[in-house]
C-alpha positions in Angstrom: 84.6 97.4 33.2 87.7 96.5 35.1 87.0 98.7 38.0 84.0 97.3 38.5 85.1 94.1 38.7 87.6 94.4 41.1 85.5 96.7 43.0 84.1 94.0 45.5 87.8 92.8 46.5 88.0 95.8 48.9 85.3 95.3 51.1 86.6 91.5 51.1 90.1 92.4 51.9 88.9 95.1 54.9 86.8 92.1 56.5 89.9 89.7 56.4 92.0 92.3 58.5 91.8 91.8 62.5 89.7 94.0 64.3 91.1 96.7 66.8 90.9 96.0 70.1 89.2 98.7 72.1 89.6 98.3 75.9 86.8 100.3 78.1 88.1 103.3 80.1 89.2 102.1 83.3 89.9 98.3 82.6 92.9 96.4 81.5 95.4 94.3 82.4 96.3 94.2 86.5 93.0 96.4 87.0 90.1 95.3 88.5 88.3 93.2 86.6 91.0 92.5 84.0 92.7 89.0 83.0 95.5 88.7 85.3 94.1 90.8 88.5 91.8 87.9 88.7 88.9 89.9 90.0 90.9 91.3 93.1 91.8 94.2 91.6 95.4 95.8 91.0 96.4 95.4 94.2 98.1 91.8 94.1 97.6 91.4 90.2 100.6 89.9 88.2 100.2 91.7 85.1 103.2 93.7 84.3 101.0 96.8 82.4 99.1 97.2 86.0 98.6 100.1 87.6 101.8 101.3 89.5 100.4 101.5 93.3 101.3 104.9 94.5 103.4 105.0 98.3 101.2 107.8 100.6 103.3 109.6 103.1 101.0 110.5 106.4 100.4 114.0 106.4 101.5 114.3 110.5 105.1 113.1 109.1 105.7 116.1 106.4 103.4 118.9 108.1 103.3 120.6 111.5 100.5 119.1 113.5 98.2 122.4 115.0 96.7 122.1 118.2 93.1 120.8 118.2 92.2 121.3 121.9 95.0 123.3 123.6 96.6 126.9 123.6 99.5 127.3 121.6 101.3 128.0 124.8 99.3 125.1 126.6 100.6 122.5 123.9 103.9 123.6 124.3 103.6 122.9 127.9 102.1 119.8 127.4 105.3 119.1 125.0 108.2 119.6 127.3 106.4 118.0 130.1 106.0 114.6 128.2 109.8 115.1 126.8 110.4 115.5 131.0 108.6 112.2 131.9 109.3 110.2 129.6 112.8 110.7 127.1 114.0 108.1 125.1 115.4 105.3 127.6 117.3 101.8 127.4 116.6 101.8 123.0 112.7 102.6 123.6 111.5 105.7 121.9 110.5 108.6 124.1 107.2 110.6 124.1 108.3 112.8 121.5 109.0 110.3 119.2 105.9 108.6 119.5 103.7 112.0 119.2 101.9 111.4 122.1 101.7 115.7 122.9 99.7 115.4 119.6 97.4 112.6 120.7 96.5 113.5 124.0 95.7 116.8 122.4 93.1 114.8 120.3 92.1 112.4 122.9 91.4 115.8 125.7 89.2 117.1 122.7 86.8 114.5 122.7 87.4 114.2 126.9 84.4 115.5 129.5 84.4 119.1 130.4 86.2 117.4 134.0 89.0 116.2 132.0 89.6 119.0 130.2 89.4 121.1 133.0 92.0 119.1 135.2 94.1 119.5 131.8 93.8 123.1 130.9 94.5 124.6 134.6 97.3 122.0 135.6 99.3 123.3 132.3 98.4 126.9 133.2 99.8 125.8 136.8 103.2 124.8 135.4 103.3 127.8 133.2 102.4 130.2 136.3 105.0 128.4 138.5 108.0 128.5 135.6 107.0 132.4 134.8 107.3 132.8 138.6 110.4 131.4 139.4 112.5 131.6 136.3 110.6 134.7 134.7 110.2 132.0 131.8 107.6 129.6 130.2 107.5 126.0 131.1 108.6 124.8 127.6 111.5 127.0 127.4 112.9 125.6 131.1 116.0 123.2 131.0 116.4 119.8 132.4 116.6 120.9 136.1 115.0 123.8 136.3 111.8 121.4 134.9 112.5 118.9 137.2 112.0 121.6 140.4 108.8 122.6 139.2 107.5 118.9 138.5 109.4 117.1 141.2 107.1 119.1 144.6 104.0 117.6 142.7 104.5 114.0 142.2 103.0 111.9 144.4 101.9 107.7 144.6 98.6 107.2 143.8 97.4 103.9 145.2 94.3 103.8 143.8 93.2 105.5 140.3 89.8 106.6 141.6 90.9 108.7 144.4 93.7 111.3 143.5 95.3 113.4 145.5 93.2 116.2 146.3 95.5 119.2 145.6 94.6 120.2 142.2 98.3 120.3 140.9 99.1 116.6 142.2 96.5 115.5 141.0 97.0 116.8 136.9 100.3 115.8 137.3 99.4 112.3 138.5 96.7 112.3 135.7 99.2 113.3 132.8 101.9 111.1 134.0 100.0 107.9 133.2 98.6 109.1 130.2 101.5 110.4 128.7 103.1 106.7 129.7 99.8 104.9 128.4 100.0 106.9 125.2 103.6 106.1 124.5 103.5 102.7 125.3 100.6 102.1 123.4 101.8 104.1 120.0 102.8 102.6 116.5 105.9 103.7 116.8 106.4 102.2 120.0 105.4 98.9 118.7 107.1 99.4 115.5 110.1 99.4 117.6 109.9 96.5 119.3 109.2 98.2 122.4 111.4 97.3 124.2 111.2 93.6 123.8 107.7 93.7 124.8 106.5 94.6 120.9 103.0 95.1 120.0 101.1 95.0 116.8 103.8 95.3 114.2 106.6 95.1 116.8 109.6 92.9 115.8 109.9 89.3 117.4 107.0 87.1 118.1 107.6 88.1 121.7 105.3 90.7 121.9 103.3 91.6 125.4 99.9 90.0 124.9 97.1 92.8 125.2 99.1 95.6 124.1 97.5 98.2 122.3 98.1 100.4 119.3 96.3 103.6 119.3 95.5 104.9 115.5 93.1 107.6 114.6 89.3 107.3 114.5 86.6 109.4 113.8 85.2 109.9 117.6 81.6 110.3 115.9 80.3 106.5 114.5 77.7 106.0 112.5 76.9 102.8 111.6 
């Protein structure tokens, strides 16, 4: 008789305790959605339990970058020329530096078949003439011996739309203003102030209006 009436008293006492909070998979505090990421998401959100936002390393910074367009022995052509033109000068990193063998290498695989033509045999040229005269490649030439193979074939172009009309002038007048277009116009250049003349994310507010930083894109758009 006493069991049964203090039977009822447990369902009583179970209703009086709080109920378990039971978050949905995916939400909480500092996630989007949740109280104090006030709808924008983790990114920004105050709460302390938010999601820790993870720091991605690029991949071209902890991998060797492979050739897309160029020979093995093209690229590394292509490599010393633009270490050649254009080395770190006056606190302004150099064309190494600023990966611009690596870009052009994308930009000539999206080039016409002209471009990449011009490219292709004015490399092959420099590696012909080192082999030749050294009985070594082009990327494996020091300073001067570089500069004697390079130094016949520049020539002032005074007008972009008519080259010289020798084959080898006119690569090497080609590659010299890319590979200084392509520096100029990198991350890291503007990262480093470049100079004083900065860029997007250069230091100062001094920046050179209308210079360009040239990131990846996917050449094929689709809106």
């Amino acid at each position: 008789m006493q069991a049964l009436a203090t039977a009822p008293a447990v369902p009583a006492l179970i209703a009086q305790q709080p109920a378990a909070q039971t978050a949905p998979v995916g939400t909480g505090t500092g996630w989007a959605g949740g109280a104090s990421g006030a709808g924008r998401g983790g990114r920004g959100g105050g709460g302390a339990g938010g999601p820790a936002l993870i720091d991605v390393t690029p991949p071209d910074q902890v991998a060797e970058t492979r050739a897309k367009f160029f020979t093995a022995a093209q690229f590394a052509t292509l490599t010393k020329l633009a270490e050649t033109l254009m080395p770190p000068m006056r606190g302004n990193p150099g064309a190494l530096d600023c990966r611009t063998p690596e870009f052009l290498d994308f930009l000539l695989s999206e080039s016409p078949a002209e471009r990449k033509l011009l490219y292709r045999n004015g490399l092959d040229l420099l590696n012909a003439h080192a082999t030749a005269l050294y009985a070594k490649s082009f990327d494996k030439l020091d300073a001067k011996q570089a500069d004697a193979i390079i130094r016949p074939l520049l020539t002032a172009v005074p007008w972009t739309h008519d080259p010289p009309k020798d084959p080898g002038k006119h690569f090497l007048a080609a590659v010299h203003e890319d590979i200084r277009t392509a520096t100029r116009n990198s991350p890291e250049w503007a990262a480093s102030g470049g100079g004083g003349r900065g860029g997007r994310g250069g230091a100062g507010a001094g920046g050179a209006a209308g210079q360009l930083v040239w990131l990846p894109i996917d050449p094929v758009y689709k809106s």
